[in-house]
Structure formats: structure tokens, C-alpha cells
N, C-alpha and C positions, 0 to 999 in steps of 0.2 A: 504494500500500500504506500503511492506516494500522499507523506505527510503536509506537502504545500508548505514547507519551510525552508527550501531551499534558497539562501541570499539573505537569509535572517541575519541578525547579527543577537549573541549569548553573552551574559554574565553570569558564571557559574562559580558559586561559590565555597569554600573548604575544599577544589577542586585535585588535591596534591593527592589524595589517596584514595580508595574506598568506594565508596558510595558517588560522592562529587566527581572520582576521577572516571569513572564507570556513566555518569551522565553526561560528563563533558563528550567522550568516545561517539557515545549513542547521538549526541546533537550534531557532530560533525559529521558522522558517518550519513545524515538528513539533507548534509549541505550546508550546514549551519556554521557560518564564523564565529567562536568559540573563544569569548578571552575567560581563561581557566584561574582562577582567581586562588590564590595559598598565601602562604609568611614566606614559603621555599620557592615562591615563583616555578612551580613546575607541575608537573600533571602524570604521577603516574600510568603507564599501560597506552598513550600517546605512540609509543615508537613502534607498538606491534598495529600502526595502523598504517594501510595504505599509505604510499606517499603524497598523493591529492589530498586525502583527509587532514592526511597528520598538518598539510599547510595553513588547515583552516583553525588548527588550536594554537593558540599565542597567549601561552604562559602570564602572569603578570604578578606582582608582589602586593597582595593585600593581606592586612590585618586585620579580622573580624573583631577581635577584643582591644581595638584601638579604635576609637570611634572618631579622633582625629585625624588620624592617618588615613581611615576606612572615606572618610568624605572626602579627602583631598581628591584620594584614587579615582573616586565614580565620577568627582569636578573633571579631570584630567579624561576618563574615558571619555565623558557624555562631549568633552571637545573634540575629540575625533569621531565622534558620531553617536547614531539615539543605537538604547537596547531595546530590541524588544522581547525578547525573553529574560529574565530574571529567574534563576535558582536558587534560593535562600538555603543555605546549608552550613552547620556548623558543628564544632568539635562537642563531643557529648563531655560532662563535668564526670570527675571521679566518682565511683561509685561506691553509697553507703545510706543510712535511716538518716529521717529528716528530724526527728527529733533533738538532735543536740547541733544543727546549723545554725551558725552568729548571722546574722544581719547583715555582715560588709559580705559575708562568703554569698549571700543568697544576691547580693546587690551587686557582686562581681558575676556570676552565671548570669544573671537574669538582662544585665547588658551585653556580654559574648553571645550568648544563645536567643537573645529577644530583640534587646530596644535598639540593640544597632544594627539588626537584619530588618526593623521597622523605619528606621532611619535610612539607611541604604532603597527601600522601596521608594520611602516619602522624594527622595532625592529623583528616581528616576519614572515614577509616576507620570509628571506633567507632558514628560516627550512623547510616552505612551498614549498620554489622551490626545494630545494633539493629533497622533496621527491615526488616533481610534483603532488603535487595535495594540495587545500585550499578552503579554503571558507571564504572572508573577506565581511559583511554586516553590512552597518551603515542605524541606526535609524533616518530617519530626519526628515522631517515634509510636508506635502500637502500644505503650505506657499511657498514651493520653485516655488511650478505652479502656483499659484493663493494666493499672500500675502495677512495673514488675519489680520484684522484690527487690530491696537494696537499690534500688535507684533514684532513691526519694526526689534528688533535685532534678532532676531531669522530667520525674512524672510531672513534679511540677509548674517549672517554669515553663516545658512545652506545652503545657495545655493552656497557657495565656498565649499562645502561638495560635491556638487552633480559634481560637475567642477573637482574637485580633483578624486572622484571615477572612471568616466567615464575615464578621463586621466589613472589612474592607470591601468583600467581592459584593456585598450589595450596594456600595456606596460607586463602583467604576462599572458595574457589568454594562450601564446602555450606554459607554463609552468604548465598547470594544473589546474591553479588561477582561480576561480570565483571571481567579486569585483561584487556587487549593492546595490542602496540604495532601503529600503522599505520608501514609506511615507504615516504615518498614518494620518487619518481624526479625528472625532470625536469619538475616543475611549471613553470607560467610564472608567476611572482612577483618581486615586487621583490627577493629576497635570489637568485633564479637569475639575474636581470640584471645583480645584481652581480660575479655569481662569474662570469659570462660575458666582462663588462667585464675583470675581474683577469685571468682567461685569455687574452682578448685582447691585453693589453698585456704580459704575460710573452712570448708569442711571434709579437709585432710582425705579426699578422694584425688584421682589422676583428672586431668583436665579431659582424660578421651570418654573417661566414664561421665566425667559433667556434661561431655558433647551428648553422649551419647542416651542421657536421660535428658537433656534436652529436646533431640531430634523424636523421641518417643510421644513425647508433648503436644508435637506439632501434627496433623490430621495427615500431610502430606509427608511427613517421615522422612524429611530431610529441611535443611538449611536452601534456603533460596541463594540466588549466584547474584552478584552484582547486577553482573548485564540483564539480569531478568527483570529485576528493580528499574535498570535505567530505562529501558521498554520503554516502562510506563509513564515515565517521568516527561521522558519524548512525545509520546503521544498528547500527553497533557499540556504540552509546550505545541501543539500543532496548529493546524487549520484545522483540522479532521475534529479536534475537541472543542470548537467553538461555543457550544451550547452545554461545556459542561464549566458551573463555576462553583463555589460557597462549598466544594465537597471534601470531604475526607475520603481517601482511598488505602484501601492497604492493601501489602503486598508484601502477607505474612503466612502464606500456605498454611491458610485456616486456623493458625493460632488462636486469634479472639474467638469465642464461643460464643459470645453474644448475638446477636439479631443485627 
């Protein structure tokens, strides 16, 4: 299926590794110019792409947890031209109970992972309506339906993500706007390895046995792959998705139980 995005132009963000560097692939492999946004200026899995593709990702140094830095950058891109897709993506906080969180720790996550991915939008919004059509999608997590254990901060501050999206996409959609968030399950990524590893060493089992009661968990009996995830993140970044906005999707092989 052609997605009618070819000549677009992407800001993709957290794009160094993971999940963002996995969406970044998927936009360019659409035709999509791709500035792939990290600290490390680089984009992992970029080099096993075609040589046409791989032209269209162009690396760049942003700082999500820098909110100063973070507006210069999108000043500096929006001069060389408008985005119209936006990917909001950012680093997950350590994981632990929210119970004994201080206030600066919850007010330090809650501008990395919120108010400067809200500010980054706010910034490039206006190009988007003027030219009546966008695509803004952030990355959040399958914690906002169903909080997973030990992840306190993250269930929380992303679910003022999903409150904020849904608010925004009614505020832009008869301008053209798509706003939703994707929320991923048990991708297989360097940041699920991690939490898998922490899980493991809290209750002194092997990280392959915490995979593997894990994967039990899930209705589809396996870990989802990056590029399965970026799919969809693609599609939701398309023409083909026009008429979908305000939604949460997941793309967590049945994990949530819920309705």
C-alpha cells in the first residue's frame, strides 16, 4: 500500500535507538525525509538501509531533557523548512514504586517525558495548520491502560500524555491535524532488556526465565519486533490515516485484557 507520504518531511524523536530508531527506518523506507533527532546525533539500524533510503535520514543532535537546547533545535529546523510529521518519543525514567518519589525527581521526568514533547509540538503546530494538514504521534507506553508493576513514574506521567493528546486532537483535527498516541507492549528493545535484566535481579531468577514468564503473559506468546511497532506508527503518520485522530492504539500482542 502506497502511504501518500512520499516528499514529506519527519521529526523523529529519541531516534538513536529502539523504538524511534525502528520508526525513523519505516518513514524513510515511505519516502519520507527523516531528521532523526538523539543527544548522539545518530540513528541506529540507518546503515542496513538501502542507499536511496538511508539518504533520506539526516541524523541531528537534540536534547529532549533540555528544553533550551530542545527549542533552539526545532527554531533552527523549522528555518530550513515546515515538518509535517512529528514523532514524540522519549527515554523511559528508571524503574521503581511511586511511593517514596520527591517532587524535583517527579518534576525532572515529567518535563523529559511531557512538557517538552508538549512544547516541541506547541512550536511546530502553526506550520502544520497553515498548511492544513500534520501528523503529531507520541510514543507512550501500555502502562497508561493497565500500570505495570514497578514502573510507577512512567505509568504516570505518560498518562498526562494521553490526556494532553486526546485534548489537542480535538482542538487541530478541522485543520488537517492528526494527534494519537501508539502504546507499545512488550517490544524487544534495548530498554525491554533492560527492565528485564532489573526484574531479574530484584527476584534473584535468570533474566531468560523473567523473558520467559513474561512472553507467557502475552496472548501472542512472544515479544513484538521493533519494525512491527514502526508499521504502525507509519501508517498513523500517513494519508491512508486521515480520519483516524484522538486514539490510543496498541501494539502489544494482546497484552491489555481489557475491552
Amino acid at each position: 500500500m502506497d502511504l501518500g507520504i512520499a516528499g514529506r518531511r519527519a521529526l523523529v524523536l529519541g531516534a538513536s535507538r529502539g523504538l524511534g530508531a525502528a520508526v525513523t527506518n519505516a518513514l524513510a523506507q515511505e519516502g519520507v525525509t527523516v531528521l532523526a533527532g538523539s543527544r548522539s546525533a545518530r540513528s541506529d539500524g540507518a546503515s542496513s538501509l538501502p542507499e536511496e533510503v538511508r539518504a533520506l535520514v539526516r541524523p541531528i543532535a537534540v536534547d529532549v531533557s533540555n528544553r533550551a537546547a530542545l527549542t533552539a533545535t526545532i527554531a533552527a529546523i523549522l528555518g530550513q523548512g515546515p515538518i509535517d510529521i512529528l514523532v514524540n518519543n522519549s527515554g523511559g525514567p528508571p524503574p521503581g514504586p511511586v511511593r517514596a518519589v520527591e517532587a524535583q525527581v517527579w518534576e525532572q521526568h515529567f518535563a523529559a517525558m511531557a512538557a517538552n514533547l508538549f512544547e516541541a509540538t506547541r512550536l511546530i503546530l502553526p506550520g502544520m495548520i497553515e498548511r492544513r494538514w500534520g501528523r503529531i504521534i507520541t510514543i507512550a507506553s501500555s502502562g497508561v491502560e493497565q500500570p505495570i508493576p514497578n514502573l510507577g513514574i512512567s505509568n504516570a506521567v505518560r498518562a498526562a500524555i494521553v490526556g494532553w493528546s486526546k485534548t489537542l486532537s480535538n482542538e487541530v483535527a478541522s485543520d488537517g491535524i492528526t494527534v494519537n498516541v501508539v502504546l507499545p507492549g512488550r517490544i524487544h528493545t534495548q530498554r525491554v532488556d533492560e527492565l528485564d535484566a532489573a526484574a531479574a535481579a530484584r527476584s534473584k531468577q535468570t533474566m531468560q526465565a523473567v523473558a520467559t514468564a513474561s512472553r507467557a503473559s502475552i496472548p501472542a506468546g512472544r515479544y513484538g519486533t521493533a519494525e512491527e511497532f514502526a508499521s504502525v506508527v507509519a501508517f498513523l503518520g500517513s494519508e491512508r490515516a486521515s480520519y483516524v485522530t484522538g486514539s490510543r492504539v496498541r501494539v502489544d500482542g494482546g497484552a491489555i485484557r481489557s475491552i
